[in-house]
Structure formats: C-alpha cells, structure tokens
C-alpha positions in Angstrom: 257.2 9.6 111.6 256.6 12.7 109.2 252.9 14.6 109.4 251.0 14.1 106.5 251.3 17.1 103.8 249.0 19.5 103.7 245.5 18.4 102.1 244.8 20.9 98.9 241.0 20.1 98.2 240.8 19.6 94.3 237.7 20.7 92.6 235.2 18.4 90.9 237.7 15.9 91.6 235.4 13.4 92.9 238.5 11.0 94.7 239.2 8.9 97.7 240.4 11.1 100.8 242.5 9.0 103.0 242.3 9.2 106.6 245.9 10.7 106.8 244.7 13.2 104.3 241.8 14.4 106.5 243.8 14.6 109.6 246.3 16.8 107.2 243.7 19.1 106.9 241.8 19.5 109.3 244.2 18.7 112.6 247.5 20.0 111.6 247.3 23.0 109.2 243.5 24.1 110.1 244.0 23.7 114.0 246.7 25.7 113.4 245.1 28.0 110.8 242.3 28.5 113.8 244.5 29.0 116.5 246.0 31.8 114.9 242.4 33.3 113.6 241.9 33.5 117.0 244.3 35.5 118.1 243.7 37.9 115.4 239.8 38.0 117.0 240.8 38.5 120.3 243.3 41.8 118.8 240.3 42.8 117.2 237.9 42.6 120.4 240.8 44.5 122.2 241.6 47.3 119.3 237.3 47.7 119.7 237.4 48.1 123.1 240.3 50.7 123.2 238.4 52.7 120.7 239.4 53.4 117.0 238.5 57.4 116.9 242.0 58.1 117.4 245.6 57.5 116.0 247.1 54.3 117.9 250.9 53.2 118.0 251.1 49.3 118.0 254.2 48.1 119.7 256.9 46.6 117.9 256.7 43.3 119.5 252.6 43.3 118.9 253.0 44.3 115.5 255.4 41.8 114.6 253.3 38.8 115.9 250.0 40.3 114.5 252.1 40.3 111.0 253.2 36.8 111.5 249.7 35.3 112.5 248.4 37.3 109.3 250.7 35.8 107.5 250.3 32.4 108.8 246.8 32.7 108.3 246.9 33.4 104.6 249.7 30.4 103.7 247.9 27.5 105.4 244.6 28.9 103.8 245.9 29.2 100.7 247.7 26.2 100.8 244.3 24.0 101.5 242.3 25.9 99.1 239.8 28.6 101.8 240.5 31.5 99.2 238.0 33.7 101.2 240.1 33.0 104.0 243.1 33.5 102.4 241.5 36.8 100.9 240.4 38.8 104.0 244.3 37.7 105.5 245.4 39.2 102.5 243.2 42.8 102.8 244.6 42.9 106.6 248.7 42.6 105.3 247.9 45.2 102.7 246.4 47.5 105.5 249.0 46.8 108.0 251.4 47.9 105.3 250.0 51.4 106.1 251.6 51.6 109.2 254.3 54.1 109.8 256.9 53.2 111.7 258.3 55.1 114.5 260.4 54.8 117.4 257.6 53.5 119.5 256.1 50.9 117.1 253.8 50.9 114.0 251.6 54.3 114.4 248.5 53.9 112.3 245.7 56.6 111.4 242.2 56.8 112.8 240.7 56.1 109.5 242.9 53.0 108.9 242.7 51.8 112.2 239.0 51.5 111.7 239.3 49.6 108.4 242.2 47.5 110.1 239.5 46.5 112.8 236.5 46.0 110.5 238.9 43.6 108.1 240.6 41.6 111.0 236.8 41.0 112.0 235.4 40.2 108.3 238.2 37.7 109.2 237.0 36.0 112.0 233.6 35.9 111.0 234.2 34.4 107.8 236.0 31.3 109.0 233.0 28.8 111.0 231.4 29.3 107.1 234.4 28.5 105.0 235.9 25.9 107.1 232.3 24.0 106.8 232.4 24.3 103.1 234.9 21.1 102.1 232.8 17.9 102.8 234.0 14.2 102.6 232.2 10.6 102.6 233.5 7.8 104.5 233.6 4.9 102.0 234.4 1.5 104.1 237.7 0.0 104.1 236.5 -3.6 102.1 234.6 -1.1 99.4 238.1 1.4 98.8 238.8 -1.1 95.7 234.9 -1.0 94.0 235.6 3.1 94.2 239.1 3.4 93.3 239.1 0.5 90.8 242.9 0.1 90.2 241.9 -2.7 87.7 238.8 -3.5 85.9 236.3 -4.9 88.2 235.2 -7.8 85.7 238.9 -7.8 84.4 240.8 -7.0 81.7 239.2 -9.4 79.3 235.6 -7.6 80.1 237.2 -3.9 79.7 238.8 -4.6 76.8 236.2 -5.9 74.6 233.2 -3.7 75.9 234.9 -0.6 76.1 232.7 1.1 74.9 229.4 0.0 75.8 230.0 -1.4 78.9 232.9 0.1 81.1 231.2 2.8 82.0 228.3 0.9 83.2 230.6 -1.4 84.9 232.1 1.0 86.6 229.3 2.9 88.1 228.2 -0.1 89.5 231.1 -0.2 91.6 231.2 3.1 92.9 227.2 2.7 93.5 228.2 -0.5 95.8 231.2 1.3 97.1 228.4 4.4 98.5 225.9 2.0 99.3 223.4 2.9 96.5 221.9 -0.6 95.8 219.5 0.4 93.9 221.7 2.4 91.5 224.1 -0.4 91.2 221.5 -2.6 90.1 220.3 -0.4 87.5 223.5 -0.2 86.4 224.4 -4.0 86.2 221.3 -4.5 84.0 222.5 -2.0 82.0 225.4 -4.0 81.5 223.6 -7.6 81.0 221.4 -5.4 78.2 225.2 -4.9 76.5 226.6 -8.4 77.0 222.4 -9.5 75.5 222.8 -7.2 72.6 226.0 -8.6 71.4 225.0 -12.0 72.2 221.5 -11.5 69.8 224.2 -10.0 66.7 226.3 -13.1 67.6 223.2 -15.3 66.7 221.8 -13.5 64.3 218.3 -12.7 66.6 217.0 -9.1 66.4 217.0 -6.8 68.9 213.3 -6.7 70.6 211.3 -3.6 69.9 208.3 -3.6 72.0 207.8 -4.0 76.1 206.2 -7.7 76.3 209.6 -8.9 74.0 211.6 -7.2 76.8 210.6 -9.3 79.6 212.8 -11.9 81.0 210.5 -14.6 80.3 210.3 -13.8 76.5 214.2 -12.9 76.2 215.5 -16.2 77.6 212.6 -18.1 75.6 214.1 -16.7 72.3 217.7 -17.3 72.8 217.0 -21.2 74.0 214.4 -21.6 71.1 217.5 -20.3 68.7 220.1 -23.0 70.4 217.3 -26.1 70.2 216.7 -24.6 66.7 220.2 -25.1 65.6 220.6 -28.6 66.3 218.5 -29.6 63.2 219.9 -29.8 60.7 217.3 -28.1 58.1 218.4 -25.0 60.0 220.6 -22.7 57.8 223.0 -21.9 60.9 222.9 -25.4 62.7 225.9 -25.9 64.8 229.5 -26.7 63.6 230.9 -26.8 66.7 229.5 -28.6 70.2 231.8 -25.9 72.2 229.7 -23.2 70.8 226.4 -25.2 71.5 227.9 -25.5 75.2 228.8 -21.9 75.4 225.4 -20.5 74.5 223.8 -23.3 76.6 226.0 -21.8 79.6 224.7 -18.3 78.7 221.5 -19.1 78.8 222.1 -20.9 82.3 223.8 -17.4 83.5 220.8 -15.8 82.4 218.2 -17.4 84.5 220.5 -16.9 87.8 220.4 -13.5 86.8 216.8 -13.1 86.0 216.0 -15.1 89.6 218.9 -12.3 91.3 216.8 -9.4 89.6 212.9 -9.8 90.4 211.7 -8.0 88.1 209.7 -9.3 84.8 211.3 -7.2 82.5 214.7 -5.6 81.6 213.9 -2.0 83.2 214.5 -2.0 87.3 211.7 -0.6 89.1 212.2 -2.0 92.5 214.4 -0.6 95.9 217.2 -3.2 96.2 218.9 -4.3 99.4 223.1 -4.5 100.1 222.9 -8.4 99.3 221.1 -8.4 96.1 223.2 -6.0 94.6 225.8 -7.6 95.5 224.9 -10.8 94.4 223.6 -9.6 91.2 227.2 -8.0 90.8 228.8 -11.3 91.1 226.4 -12.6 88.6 226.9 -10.4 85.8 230.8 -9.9 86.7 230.5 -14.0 85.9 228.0 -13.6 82.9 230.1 -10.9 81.0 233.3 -12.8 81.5 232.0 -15.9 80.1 230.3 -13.7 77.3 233.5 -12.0 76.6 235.4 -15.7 76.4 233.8 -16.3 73.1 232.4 -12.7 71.1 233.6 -8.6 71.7 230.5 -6.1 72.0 229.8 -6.4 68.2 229.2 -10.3 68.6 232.3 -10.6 66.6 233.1 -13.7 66.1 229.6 -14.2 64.5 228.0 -17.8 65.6 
C-alpha cells in the first residue's frame, strides 16, 4: 500500500481533510521533518559547547549529513506549507555555503561559525510554534456529505430554481449541521422558508408583510389560508381554475404549520438556542417544504397562480 502524498495546507481553503491526509502530514513528512530538526539542535548544543571564538573544521562525513538534514528540512517544509521553517533551513544552506573546503573537511570562520550556530538554533526554536499553527476540525463520518455537498442537499429541482435566493442559505445550513452549530442552521433554514414564502406570496398575488405583528407565524399562515378559502368563491377575481393548484397550496400551507410547530418561535426571526434534533428536524422539514414549493413556481413565483 503507497503512503499518502504529502499534505500541502491550502489557504482560506476552508475543505474536508481526510484522515489519510492528516497522517500525511503530520506522521510521515513532519515526523520526519522533526527528526531531522533534531539532529540539527543537538549539532547546535554541541558547536555551543565547543565554543564558537575560534575557526572550526567540520569533518567531511559531519558536514555532509548536516547538509543533507538541512536540506531535508527545507523540502518537507516547503512541501507542507511551514515557510518559516523552510526559511531559517534556507539561511543555514546559504551559511554552510561559506565553508571552505580543505583536506580535513569544511573549515569555517569564527564569525560565521557564530551566525551558523545562532541560525541552526533560530531553527530549532521556531518549529514547536510553526508546527502548532495548521489546525483541523473533526467533522463525523455520517455529516462528510452535509459539508462536502457533492449534490444539492434539497436536490437539483430546489438548486436550480432558487439559485439565487436560496442556495446559499441552503447550503450553510448544511455545513452548520455538519459542525454542530444548531442554532446557526436553524437560522439559516428560516432564511430559506422566508425565500420559498416570498415566492409563494408573488405566486398568489399577497404582499409581502411590512411590520413585525404581520411577520409572526400565526398571522402569515392566517393570510395564505384566508387567500386559498377566498378563492373558492367565485366573486373572487382569481378563484381557482384548477383543483391541483387548490391542493398544492392547501399542502403548503400544511408544510407550513409542521414547520411553524419544528421552530417555536412566534415570529419569522430565531431568537432561541436550538438542540441537534430540532435542527435536524426542521432541516427535513424545509428540505420537504422547498421541494414541494419548487414542484409548482421558481423563486419569482413564476408560474403566477
């Protein structure tokens, strides 16, 4: 079985990180990034404890594996994104560069023997910080699809004819259920109801409430069943053609009392803390309200009724 490739952390990305991705980056390139950080500490405790006053000949054999853990340490860090990591590596090659070979090894100055030892140490002491920086949430296995949405989570039917109004909301909702932020989702879905409500008040020709008291539940279910009774006289100028549509908005009106029972609150702004169950509930609600809205009129309420 191959090792997962290296992670690359991508910014304001915002993704899924799978569990092989995680492992990629922190068990196989960072254990191995730390390992080798380490070994340039302990060759900077030693260089401190020999004294840097005077000129020093590294060994061949020493030099080469202090230019390969250098080396080693700036491609995995590069590679998963710790630029200041892969920075301070880089301001160690460039010193070890000023080493002149001799017969003996790599001999190297006083003066940049010192700034070899304070870099290889800025180096050590910058990686706890940098390798804490990255940060991941654990989203649960049954909630991947609410995050990642691969289709639209009321369907394509939904998507397409509230693009605009609704998908967004629609989709917040989901990721809010997939992080366990009820109370956001909630907000969220009655955003959306207010969307598939506005389209159905153009639909029937009702006008879109202005002040608080109109906004409660109570009042905005009273006026959408006064308008279907109205219609079935037939002194009314828009009485109904069509029994299906009667049905339809009958069945609307239906959905919205389950949702008004699934919200608890008396009007159409959320106030209260929800728990995991009524969100979700309510989600199944509206996901059934906006489908059956969008079987019969698009966010304009096109076809009018």
């Amino acid at each position: 079985m191959n090792a997962p490739a290296a992670f690359v952390w991508e910014a304001k990305s915002f993704r899924l990180v799978s569990l092989g991705e995680i492992i990629a980056m922190y068990s196989l390139p960072v254990g191995e990034l730390v390992r080798a950080a380490n070994w340039i500490a302990s060759w900077a405790q030693a260089m401190r404890a020999l004294g840097t006053e005077n000129p020093t000949v590294i060994t061949n054999p020493d030099f080469g594996q202090l230019r390969d853990h250098i080396s080693r340490v700036h491609s995995i860090a590069n590679d998963i994104g710790l630029k200041g990591i892969a920075s301070d590596a880089d301001n160690v090659r460039v010193l070890l560069d000023r080493g002149v070979p001799n017969e003996h090894g790599v001999l190297f100055s006083a003066i940049n023997l010192q700034r070899l030892h304070a870099s290889m140490t800025a180096l050590g002491n910058r990686m706890p910080t940098d390798l804490e920086g990255p940060t991941a949430l654990i989203v649960s296995p049954n909630k991947i699809e609410l995050y990642a949405q691969p289709a639209p989570l009321f369907g394509e039917d939904v998507d397409l004819k509230f693009k605009k109004k609704a998908r967004f909301e629609i989709a917040e909702a989901g990721k809010c259920l997939a992080l366990e932020r009820w109370t956001g989702a909630v907000c969220h879905l009655m955003r959306t109801v207010e969307v598939g409500l506005e389209a159905i008040r153009t639909c029937l020709g009702l006008p879109t409430p202005t002040r608080g008291q109109h906004k409660a539940w109570g009042a905005v279910l009273k006026v959408i069943k006064d308008e279907i009774e109205a219609r079935e006289s037939l002194m009314h100028p828009r009485q109904w053609t069509d029994l299906a549509d009667k049905k339809f908005f009958d069945r609307i009106h239906m959905a919205l009392v389950s949702i008004k029972d699934g919200c608890r609150d008396d009007t159409m702004h959320v106030e209260s803390v929800y728990t995991e169950d009524e969100a979700m509930h309510l989600f199944a609600l509206t996901k059934g309200f906006m489908q059956k809205v969008a079987s019969r009129l698009d966010e304009h309420g096109v076809p009018l009724a």
